[in-house]
C-alpha positions as CSV (number, residue, x, y, z in Angstrom):
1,X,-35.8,-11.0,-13.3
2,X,-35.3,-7.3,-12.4
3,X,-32.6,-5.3,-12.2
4,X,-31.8,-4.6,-8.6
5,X,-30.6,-1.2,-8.0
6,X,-28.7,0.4,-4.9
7,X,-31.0,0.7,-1.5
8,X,-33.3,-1.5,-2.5
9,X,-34.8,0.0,-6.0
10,X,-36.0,-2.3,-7.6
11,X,-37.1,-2.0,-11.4
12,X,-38.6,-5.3,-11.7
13,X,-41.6,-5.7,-14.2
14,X,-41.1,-2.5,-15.8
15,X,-37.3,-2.9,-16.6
16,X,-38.1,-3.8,-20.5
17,X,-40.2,-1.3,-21.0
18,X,-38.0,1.1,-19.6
19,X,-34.9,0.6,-20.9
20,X,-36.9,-0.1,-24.3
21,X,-38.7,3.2,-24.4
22,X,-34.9,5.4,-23.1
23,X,-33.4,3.9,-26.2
24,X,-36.5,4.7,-28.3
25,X,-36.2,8.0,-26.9
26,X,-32.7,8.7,-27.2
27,X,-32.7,7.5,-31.3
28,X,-36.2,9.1,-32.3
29,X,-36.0,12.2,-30.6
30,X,-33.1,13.4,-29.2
31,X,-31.3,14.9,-32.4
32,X,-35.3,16.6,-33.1
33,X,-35.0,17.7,-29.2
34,X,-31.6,19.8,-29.6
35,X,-32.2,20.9,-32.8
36,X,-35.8,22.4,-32.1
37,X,-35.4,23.3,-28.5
38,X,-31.0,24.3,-28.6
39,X,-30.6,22.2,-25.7
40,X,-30.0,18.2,-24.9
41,X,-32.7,16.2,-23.3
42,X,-32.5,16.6,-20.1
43,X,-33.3,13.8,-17.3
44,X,-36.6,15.4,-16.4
45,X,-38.1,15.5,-19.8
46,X,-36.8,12.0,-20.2
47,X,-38.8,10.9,-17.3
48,X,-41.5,12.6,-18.4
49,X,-41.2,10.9,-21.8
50,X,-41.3,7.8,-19.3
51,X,-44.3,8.6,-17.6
52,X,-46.4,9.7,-20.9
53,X,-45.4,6.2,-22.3
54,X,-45.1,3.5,-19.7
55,X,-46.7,5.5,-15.9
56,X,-43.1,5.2,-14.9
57,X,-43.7,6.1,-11.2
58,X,-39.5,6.1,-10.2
59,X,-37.9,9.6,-9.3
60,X,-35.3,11.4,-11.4
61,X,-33.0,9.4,-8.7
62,X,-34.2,6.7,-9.5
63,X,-34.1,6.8,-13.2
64,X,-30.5,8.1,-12.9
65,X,-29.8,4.9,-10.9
66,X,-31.7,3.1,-13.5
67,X,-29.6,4.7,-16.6
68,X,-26.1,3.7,-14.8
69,X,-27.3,0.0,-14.6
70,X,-28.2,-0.1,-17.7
71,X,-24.2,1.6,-18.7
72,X,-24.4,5.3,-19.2
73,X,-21.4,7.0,-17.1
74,X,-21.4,10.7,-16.0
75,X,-18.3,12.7,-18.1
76,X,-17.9,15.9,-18.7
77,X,-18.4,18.1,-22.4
78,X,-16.0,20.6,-22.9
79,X,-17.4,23.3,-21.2
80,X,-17.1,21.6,-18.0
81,X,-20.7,20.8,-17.7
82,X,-21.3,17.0,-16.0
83,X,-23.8,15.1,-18.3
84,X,-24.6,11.5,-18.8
85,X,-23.5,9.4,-21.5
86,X,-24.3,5.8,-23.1
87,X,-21.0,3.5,-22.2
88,X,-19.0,3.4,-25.4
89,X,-18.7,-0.7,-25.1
90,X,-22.2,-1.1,-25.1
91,X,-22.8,1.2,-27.7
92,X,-20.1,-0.6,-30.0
93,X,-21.5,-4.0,-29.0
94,X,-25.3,-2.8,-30.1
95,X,-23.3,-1.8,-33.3
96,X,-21.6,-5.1,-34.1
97,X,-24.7,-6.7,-33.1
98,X,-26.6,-4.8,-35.9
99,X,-24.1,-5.1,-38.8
100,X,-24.0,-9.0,-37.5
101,X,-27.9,-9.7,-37.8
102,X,-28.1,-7.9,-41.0
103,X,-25.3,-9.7,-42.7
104,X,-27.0,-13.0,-41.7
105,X,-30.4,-12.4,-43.1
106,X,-28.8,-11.4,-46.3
107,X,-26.8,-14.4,-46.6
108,X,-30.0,-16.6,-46.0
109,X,-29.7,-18.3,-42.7
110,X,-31.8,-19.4,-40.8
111,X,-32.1,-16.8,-37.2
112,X,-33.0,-18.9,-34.2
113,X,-33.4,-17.2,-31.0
114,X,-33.3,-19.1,-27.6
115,X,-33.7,-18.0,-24.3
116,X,-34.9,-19.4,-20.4
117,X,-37.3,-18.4,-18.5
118,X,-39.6,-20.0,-15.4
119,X,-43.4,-20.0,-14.1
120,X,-44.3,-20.7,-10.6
121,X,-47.0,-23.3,-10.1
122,X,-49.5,-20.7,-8.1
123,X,-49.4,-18.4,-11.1
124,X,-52.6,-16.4,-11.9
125,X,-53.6,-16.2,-8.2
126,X,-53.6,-12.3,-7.5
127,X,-52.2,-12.4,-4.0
128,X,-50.4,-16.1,-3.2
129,X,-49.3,-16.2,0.2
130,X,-46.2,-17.8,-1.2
131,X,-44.9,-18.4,-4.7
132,X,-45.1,-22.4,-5.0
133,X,-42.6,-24.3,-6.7
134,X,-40.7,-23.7,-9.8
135,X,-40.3,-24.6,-13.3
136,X,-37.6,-23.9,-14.9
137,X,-38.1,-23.7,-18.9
138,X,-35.9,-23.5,-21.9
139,X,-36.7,-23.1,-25.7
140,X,-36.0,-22.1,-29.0
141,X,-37.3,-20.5,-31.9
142,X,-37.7,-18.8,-35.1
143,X,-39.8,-17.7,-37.9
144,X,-40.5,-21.3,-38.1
145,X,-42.0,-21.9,-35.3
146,X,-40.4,-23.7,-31.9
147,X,-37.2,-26.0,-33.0
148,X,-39.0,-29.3,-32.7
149,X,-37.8,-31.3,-29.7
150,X,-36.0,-28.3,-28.1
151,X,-38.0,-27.7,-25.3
152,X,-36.7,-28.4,-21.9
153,X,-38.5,-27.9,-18.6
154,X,-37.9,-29.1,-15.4
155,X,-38.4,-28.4,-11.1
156,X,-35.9,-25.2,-9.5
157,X,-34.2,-26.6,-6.3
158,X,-32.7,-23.1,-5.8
159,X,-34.1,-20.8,-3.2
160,X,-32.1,-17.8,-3.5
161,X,-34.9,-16.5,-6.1
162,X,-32.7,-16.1,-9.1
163,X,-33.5,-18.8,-11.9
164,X,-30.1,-18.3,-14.0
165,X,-28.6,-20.3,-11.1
166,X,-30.7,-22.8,-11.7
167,X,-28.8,-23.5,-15.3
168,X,-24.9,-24.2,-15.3
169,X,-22.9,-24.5,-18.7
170,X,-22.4,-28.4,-18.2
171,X,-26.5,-28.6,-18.0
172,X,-26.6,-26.3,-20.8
173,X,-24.1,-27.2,-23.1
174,X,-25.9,-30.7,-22.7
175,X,-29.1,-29.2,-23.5
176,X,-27.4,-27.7,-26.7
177,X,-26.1,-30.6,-28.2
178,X,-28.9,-33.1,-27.5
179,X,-32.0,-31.7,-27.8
180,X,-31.1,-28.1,-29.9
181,X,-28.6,-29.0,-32.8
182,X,-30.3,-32.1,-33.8
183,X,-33.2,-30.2,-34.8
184,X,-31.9,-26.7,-36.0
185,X,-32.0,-26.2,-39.9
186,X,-28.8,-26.0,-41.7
187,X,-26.6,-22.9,-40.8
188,X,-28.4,-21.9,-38.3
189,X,-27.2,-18.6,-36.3
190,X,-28.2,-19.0,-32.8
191,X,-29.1,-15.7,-31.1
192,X,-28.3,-16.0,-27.3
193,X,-28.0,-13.4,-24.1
194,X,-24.9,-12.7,-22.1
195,X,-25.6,-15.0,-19.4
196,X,-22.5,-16.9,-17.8
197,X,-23.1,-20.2,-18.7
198,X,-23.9,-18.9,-22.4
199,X,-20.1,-17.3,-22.1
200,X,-17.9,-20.0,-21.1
201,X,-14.3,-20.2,-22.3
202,X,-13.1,-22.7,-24.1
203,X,-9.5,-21.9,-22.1
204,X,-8.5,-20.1,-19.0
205,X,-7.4,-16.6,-20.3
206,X,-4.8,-14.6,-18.9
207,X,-5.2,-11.3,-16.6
208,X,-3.0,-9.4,-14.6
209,X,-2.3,-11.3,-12.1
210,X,-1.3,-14.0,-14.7
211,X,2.9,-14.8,-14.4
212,X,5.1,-12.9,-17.1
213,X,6.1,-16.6,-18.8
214,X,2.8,-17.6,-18.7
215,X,1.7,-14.5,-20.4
216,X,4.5,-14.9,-23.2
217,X,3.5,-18.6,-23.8
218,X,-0.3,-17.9,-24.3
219,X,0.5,-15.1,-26.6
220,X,3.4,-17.3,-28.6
221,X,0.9,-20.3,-29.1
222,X,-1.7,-17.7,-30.0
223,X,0.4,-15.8,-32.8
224,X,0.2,-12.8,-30.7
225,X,3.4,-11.0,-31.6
226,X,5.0,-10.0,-27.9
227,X,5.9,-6.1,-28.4
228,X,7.4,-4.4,-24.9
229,X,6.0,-1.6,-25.3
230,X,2.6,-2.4,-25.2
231,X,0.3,-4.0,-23.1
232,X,0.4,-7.6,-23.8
233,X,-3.1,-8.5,-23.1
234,X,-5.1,-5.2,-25.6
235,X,-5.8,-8.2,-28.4
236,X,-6.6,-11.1,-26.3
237,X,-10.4,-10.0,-26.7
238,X,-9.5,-11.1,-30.5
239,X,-8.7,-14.3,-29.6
240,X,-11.5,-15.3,-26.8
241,X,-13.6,-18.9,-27.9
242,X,-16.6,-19.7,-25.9
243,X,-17.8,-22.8,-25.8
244,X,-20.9,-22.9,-27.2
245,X,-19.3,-21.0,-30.2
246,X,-17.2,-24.0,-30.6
247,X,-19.7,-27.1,-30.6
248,X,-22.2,-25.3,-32.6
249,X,-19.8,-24.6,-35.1
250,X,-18.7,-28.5,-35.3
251,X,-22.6,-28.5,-36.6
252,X,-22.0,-25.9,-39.0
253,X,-23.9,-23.2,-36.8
254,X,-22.9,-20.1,-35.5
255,X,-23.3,-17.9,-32.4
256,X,-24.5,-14.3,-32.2
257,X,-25.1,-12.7,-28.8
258,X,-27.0,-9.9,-28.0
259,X,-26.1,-6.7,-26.8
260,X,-26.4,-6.0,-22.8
261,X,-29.9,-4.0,-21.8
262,X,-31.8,-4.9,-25.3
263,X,-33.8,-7.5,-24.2
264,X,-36.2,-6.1,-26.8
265,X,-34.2,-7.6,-30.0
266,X,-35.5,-11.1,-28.9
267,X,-38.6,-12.3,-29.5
268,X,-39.1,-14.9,-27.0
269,X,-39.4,-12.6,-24.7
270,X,-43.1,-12.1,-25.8
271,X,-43.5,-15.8,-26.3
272,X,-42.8,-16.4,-22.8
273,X,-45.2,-13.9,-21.7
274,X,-48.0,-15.3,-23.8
275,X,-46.9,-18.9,-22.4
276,X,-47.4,-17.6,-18.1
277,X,-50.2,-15.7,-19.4
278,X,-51.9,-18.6,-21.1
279,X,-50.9,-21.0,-18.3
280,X,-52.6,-18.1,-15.6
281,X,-56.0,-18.7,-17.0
282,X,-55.8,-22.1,-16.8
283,X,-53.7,-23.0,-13.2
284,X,-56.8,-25.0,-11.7
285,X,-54.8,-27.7,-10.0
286,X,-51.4,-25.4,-9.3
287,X,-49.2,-28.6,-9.3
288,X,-45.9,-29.0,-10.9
289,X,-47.5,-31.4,-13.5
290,X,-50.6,-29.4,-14.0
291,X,-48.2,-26.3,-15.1
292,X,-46.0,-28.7,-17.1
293,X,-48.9,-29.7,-18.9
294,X,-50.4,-26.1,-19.7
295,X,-46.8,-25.3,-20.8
296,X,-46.9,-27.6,-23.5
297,X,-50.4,-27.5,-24.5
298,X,-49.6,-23.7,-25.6
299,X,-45.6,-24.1,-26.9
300,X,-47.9,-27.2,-29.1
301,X,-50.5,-24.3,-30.1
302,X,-48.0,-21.4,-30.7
303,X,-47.0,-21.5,-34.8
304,X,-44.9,-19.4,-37.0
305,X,-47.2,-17.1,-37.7
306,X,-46.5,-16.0,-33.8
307,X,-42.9,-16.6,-34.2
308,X,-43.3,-14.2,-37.1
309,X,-45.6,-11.5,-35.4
310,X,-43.0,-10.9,-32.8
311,X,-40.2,-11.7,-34.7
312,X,-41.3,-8.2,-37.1
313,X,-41.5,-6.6,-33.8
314,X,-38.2,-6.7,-33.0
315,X,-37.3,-5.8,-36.9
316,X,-39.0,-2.4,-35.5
317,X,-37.3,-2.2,-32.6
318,X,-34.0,-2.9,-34.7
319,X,-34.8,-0.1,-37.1
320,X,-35.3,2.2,-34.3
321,X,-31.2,2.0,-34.1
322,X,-30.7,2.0,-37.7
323,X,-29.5,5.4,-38.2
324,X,-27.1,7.5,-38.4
325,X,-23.8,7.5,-35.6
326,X,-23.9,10.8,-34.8
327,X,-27.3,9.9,-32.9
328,X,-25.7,7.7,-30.8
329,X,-22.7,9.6,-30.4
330,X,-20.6,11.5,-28.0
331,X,-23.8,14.6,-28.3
332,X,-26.4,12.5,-27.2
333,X,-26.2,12.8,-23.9
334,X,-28.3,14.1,-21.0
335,X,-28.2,17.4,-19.9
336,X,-28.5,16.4,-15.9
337,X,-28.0,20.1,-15.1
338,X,-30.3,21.4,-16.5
339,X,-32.8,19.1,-14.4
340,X,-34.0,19.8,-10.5
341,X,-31.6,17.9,-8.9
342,X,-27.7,17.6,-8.3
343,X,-25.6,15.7,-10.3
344,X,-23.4,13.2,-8.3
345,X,-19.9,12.4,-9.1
346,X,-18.6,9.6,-11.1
């Protein structure tokens, strides 16, 4: 699905490649950029950087609309100047991811990415005067190939046009322990996304509106020592369990969850393109079974050699962020004044 913006922008098909090629710009180029030029990048070269590499056909409004959804805030550098800079919690969640990923392939395990998708059963007709029905699909993978047994497909009954609706923690959490964990290797780490049913709690947590002796229980039965002056709830982040974490750990499997706008660290995000594409060619009948049919006719032809192609491609992408801090620190930023156009306020 795209990413929806404000009044109706919508970035759609190009999202990926956008937000793939503004990282990709910020870590290969932006400390050569300053150094060469004495300035930041700015939001017009970066857009032109955009264009050159993608035909990106959005505004500078636009991509500043685009760079806020995908969690860079507007702040201002010391001498007063308002730029644009990368949201420090989804810098330090790319950063944890990293170090996490890299400290599993050197202990041996075996990666296994997962992810859903869907396919419509009029897909590879150019102009369809409506989109058909829906499959819903659901897989897993690794260098390895598919995890035998794993695959899941079945009809959409929503109509609201957004397929992660269509998928619920019970149905998933099913799906995970009957069809995934049987067939992963041992110590597995399972790579998911941040989608809600991929994040459920294992217990309600407290907020703010929680009662004081409520508060004070949760944090006595979790060891939390209960100091007055500070804010109760700054470590309860250190004591979150999801569920999923939970029952694949029963297993002996763990869970590691990718950072928000890098859809590029996954590489079944290429597998399900060449799964639609595949099924395009072939949609004669355009019936739910037909399409169920073509889906696994391919998933059956796709091997590890695949799984490893694109699986090296995100070991690119991943290097692309393995470098030093200061990169992706407080200076890279973007210079929005020294563009056309006005810079809004926070």
């Amino acid at each position: 699905m795209g990413t929806r913006l404000k009044k109706g922008i919508s970035v759609n098909g190009q999202s990926r490649e956008i937000i793939y090629n503004v990282y990709k710009y910020f870590s290969r180029e932006a400390e050569t950029f300053k150094y060469l030029f004495k300035e930041l990048p700015n939001l017009k070269n970066l857009r032109l950087k955009l264009i050159e590499a993608i035909n990106f056909k959005g505004s500078t409004v636009t991509l500043r609309k685009i760079l806020r959804k995908m969690g860079f805030w507007y702040c201002k550098t010391r001498d007063n100047r308002k730029t644009l800079m990368e949201k420090h919690d989804v810098r330090l969640k790319r950063t944890k991811y990293l170090d996490k990923i890299k400290i599993s392939r050197n202990e041996g395990s075996d990666i296994v990415y997962m992810d859903e998708s869907y396919i419509h059963t009029n897909a590879g007709i150019k102009k369809p005067i409506s989109k058909g029905q829906r499959l819903i699909i659901a897989h897993a993978g690794s260098e390895n190939g598919f995890v035998p047994g794993a695959l899941l497909v079945y009809k959409s009954t929503d109509t609201t046009g957004d397929y992660h609706k269509e998928m619920n923690s019970e149905n998933y959490e099913k799906w995970v322990k009957n069809q995934l964990i049987p067939n992963l290797p041992t110590n597995s780490v399972l790579v998911v996304d941040n989608a809600p049913y991929h994040n459920k709690y294992t217990e309600k947590l407290p907020n703010s509106n929680t009662r004081e002796q409520d508060m004070i229980d949760w944090l006595t039965t979790h060891n939390i020592p209960v100091d007055p002056n500070e804010a109760p709830l700054q470590y309860k982040h250190e004591h979150i369990q999801y569920s999923i974490d939970k029952i694949l750990a029963e297993h002996g499997h763990s869970v590691l969850r990718l950072p928000p706008y890098h859809p590029d660290f996954n590489p079944i995000e290429n597998i399900w393109a060449q799964l639609k594409q595949y099924v395009a060619q072939r949609n004669v009948d355009m019936t739910l079974t037909s399409v169920k049919n073509l889906l696994q006719e391919k998933v059956n032809m796709i091997g590890p050699e695949d799984w490893k192609k694109y699986m090296y491609q995100c070991e690119c992408c991943l290097e692309t962020f393995n470098i030093p801090n200061s990169v992706f620190g407080d200076s890279v930023v973007l210079n929005l004044l020294n563009g056309t156009e006005s810079v809004p306020t926070a």
